[in-house]
N, C-alpha and C positions, 0 to 999 in steps of 0.2 A: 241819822236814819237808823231805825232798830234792823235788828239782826233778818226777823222774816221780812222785811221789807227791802233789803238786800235780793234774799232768794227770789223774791216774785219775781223782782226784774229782770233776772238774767236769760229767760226767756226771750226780751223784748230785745235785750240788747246784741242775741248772738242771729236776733233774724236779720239783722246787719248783713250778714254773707249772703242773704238770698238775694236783695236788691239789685240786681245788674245793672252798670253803668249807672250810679250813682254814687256821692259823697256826702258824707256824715260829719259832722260835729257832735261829741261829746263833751259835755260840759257837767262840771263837779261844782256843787252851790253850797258855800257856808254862810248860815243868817243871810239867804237873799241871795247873798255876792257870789259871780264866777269866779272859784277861784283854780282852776283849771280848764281847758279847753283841748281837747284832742280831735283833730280833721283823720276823718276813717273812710277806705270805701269797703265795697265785699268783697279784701280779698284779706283784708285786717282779722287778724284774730283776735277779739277780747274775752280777757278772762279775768275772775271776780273769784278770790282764794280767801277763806276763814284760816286765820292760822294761831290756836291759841287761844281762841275768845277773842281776838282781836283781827277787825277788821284790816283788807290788803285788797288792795286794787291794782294788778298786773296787766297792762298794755303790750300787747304783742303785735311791731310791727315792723317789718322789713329783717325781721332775727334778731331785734332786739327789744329787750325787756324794758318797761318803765314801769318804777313801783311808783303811785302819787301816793300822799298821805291822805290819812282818813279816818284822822282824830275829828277833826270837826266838821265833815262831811256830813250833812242833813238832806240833801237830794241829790239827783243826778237826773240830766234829762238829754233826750237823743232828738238834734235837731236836724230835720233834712235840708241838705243846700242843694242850691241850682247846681244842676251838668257841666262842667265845663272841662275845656280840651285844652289843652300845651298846644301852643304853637309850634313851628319848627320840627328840628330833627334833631337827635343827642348821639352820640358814640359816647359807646359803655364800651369800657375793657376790663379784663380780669383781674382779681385784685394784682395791686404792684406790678401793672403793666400800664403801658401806653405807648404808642406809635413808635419812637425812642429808644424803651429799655423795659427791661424786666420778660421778653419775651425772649424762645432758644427755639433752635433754627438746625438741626442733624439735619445733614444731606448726607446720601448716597456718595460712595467712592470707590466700590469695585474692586476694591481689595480682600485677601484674606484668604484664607484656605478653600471656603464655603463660599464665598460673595457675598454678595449684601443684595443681588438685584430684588429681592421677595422680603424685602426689611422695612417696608415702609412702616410695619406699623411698629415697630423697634423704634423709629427713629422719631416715630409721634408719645409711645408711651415712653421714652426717653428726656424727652423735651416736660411733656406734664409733672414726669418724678423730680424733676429738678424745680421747674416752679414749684411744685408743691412744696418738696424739701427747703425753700427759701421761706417759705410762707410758715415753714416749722419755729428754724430759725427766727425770724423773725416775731415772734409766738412767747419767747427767750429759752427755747431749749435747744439742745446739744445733740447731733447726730448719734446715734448710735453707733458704737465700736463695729468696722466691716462695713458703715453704709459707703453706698459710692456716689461721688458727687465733684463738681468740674470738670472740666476739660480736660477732654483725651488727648494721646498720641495721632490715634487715625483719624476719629471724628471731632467734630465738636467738644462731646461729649461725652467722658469718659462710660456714662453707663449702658452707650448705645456700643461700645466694644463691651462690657459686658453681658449685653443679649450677643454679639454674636459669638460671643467665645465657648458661652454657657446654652445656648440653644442650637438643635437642628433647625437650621432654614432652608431645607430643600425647597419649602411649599411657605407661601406667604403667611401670616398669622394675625392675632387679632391683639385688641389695647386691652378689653376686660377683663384679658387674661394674663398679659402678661404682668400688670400693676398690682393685682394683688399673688402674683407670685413672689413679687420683688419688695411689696412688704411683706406679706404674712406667709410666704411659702405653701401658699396652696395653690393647685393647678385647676383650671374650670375648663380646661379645656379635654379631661379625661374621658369625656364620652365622645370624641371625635373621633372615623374614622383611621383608623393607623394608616399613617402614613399622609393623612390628606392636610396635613396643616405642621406649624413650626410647633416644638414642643421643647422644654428644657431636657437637655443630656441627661444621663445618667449622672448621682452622684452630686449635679447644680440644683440646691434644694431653697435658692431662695431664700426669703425669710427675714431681710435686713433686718426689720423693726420686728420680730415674732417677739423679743423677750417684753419689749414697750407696748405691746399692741392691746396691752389690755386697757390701758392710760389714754393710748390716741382716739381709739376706736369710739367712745364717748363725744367728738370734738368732730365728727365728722357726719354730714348729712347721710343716711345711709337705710332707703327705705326704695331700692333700685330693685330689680329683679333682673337675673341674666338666664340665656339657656331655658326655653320651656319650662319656668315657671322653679327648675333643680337648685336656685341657689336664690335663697330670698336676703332681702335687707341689706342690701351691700349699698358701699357707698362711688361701685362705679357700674355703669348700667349700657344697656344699647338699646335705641330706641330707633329702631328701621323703618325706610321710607313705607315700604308694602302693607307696614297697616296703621302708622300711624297718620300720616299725609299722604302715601302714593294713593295706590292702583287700588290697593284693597280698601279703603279708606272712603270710598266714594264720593270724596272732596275734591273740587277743582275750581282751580284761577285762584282768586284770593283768598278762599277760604281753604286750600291749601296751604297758601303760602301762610297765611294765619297761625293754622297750627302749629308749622312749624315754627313761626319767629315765637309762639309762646315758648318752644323747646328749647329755644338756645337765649332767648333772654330769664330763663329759671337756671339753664345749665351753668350761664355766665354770672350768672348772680349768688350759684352755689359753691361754683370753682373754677374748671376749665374744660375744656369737651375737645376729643380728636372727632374727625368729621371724615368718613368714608365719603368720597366720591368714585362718580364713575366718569371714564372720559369720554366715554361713546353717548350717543342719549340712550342707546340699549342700557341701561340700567344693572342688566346682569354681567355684562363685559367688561374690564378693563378697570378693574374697582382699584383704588389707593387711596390710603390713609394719610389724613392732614391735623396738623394739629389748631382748631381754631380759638383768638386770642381775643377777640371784640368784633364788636357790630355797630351799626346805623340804624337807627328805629327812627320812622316818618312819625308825629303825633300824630298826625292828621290823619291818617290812613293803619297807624298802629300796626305797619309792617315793616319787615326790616327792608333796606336798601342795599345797605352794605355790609361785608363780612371781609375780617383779615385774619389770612390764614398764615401759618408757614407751612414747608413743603419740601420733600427729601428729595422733588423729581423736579424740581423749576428749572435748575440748572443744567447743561450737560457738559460745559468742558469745565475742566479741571486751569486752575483753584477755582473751589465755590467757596460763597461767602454766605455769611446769612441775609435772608431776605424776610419782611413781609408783607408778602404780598398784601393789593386790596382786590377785591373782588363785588361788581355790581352782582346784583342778587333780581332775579326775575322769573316768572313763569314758561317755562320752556315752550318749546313746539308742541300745540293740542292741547295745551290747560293741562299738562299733566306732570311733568316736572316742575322743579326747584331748579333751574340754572345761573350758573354763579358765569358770569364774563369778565376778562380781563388783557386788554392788550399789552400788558407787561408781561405774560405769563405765555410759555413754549406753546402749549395747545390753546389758550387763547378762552376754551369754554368747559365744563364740565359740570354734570346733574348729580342733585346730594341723592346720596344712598342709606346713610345710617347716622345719628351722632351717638357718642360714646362719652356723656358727659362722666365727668372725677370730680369727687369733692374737693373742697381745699379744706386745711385746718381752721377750724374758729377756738377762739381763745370764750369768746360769751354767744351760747345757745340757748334755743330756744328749749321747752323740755325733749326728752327721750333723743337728744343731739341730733334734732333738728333744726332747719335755718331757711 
């Protein structure tokens, strides 16, 4: 196929994305013959790159790249296929987790100078720096000189005694903020009220990976916004019930719960997400941070069913151990919550409030280190 015969198409091929609930075949013809076949729907990105005078056909799907050859490439044609649904239901969990292992579990212990009782979200962005840190590792690099990682004295987790040693916890706090304190040493939580929230001591600046962060930061989805819009591109974010699926949202029943399972099957498929709930269905009361690890998506209905979390409050007597929890997933009382149920679990029910999904490391991205 010549060169402008290339460009014209690419028009045809990226209106692909507009077709809702439909699937695509692309197929690559030399003298006649298929000799490629790619099944696409809208949410595929294709893209068509000259590089050199020399023709490149780059396939963008699921965060990864397919170059096909296209030396003898003489057409290309985009065939639409019949609709069709997955049966059943799937549990997806986070990368290098499942039911078993690769998940961490900080509880609450009531110890310490300060207490821990306002730590939940310490003990959720604890749990995610550690998956993530494995998923580094695993990547084949090498912690940084000073990172923290394993198993503590007190906690589980050694880096959940590093927020308490290294932060005020009079006043509960949040994940956005403490995770890129604890890589990059910057605080977002700077425009908060004094005194109204946890913040790092004087003197604890953070920073594990600041000397490598020029290296990581490429390797990480990172196009989040935190905070009234004050701190763009990050690659950990909070996305609240009040305007994305609540109250402000003017969604309800399943086109609620909709939006939301889109949130957390992008959050799971980009990393990990901690998951604000509340225990009251008042929404504003009684908020705590969980760290969520996988879910249950119905095909049939393309909602989630089920969510597993772990949880620094499941337990109350001493020794705890780690759990994780499951959690049925439903529309609360009035169509207006997200309530999650569990007869394993102390309060039994509780409505989401916020997710706070984290990237994980990618070793192969898509361009501008997204996935």
């Amino acid at each position: 196929m010549r060169k402008h015969a290339l460009l014209l198409l690419l028009p045809l091929l990226f209106a692909i994305d507009g077709r809702a609930q439909q699937d695509y075949s692309l197929r690559l013809y030399s003298h006649g013959t298929v000799v490629a076949e790619h099944h696409c729907s809208q949410t595929d990105s294709i893209t068509f790159e000259l590089q050199d005078g020399v023709r490149k056909i780059l396939i963008w799907k699921n965060g990864q790249a397919t170059a096909l050859p296209t030396t003898d490439i003489d057409s290309i044609s985009v065939v639409e296929a019949v609709e069709t649904k997955p049966e059943g239901r799937s549990i997806v969990f986070a990368e290098g987790v499942s039911r078993e292992s690769g998940w961490y579990d900080v509880n609450k212990v009531g110890k310490g100078e300060n207490g821990d009782i306002n730590m939940c979200w310490a003990a959720a962005a604890s749990n995610i720096i550690e998956w993530w840190q494995d998923r580094y590792r695993e990547a084949g690099n090498t912690l940084p000189d000073g990172a923290v990682s394993g198993p503590g004295t007190t906690y589980e987790l050694a880096l959940m005694e590093l927020f308490h040693q290294q932060w005020d916890n009079a006043k509960g706090g949040h994940v956005p903020e403490a995770v890129p304190w604890y890589f990059e040493g910057v605080y977002y939580g700077e425009h908060a009220t004094a005194g109204s929230q946890a913040y790092p001591l004087p003197g604890y600046n953070g920073g594990y990976y600041k000397d490598v962060w020029s290296e990581v930061y490429p390797h990480l989805y990172h196009e989040y916004t935190y905070m009234f819009d004050w701190y763009q591109n990050l690659y950990v974010g909070e996305f609240n019930n009040y305007y994305l699926w609540g109250n402000g949202s003017n969604l309800q029943g399943k086109e609620r719960l909709r939006a939301f399972t889109d949130l957390v099957v992008q959050s799971i498929d980009r990393g990990v997400a901690s998951m604000t709930v509340s225990l009251s269905s008042n929404l504003s009361t009684l908020l705590h941070a969980t760290t969520l690890w996988g879910y249950e998506i119905d095909h049939s209905t393309g909602l989630l069913t089920r969510l597993w979390i772990t949880d620094s409050d499941d337990l109350e007597k001493e020794p705890k151990e780690p759990l994780l929890n499951e959690y049925a997933v439903s529309i609360g009382e009035g169509m207006s919550h997200i309530k999650l149920s569990s007869p394993d679990v102390r309060y039994g029910a509780c409505y989401v409030v916020a997710l706070c999904p984290v990237s994980g490391y990618k070793t192969s991205l898509t361009p501008e280190g997204n996935h």
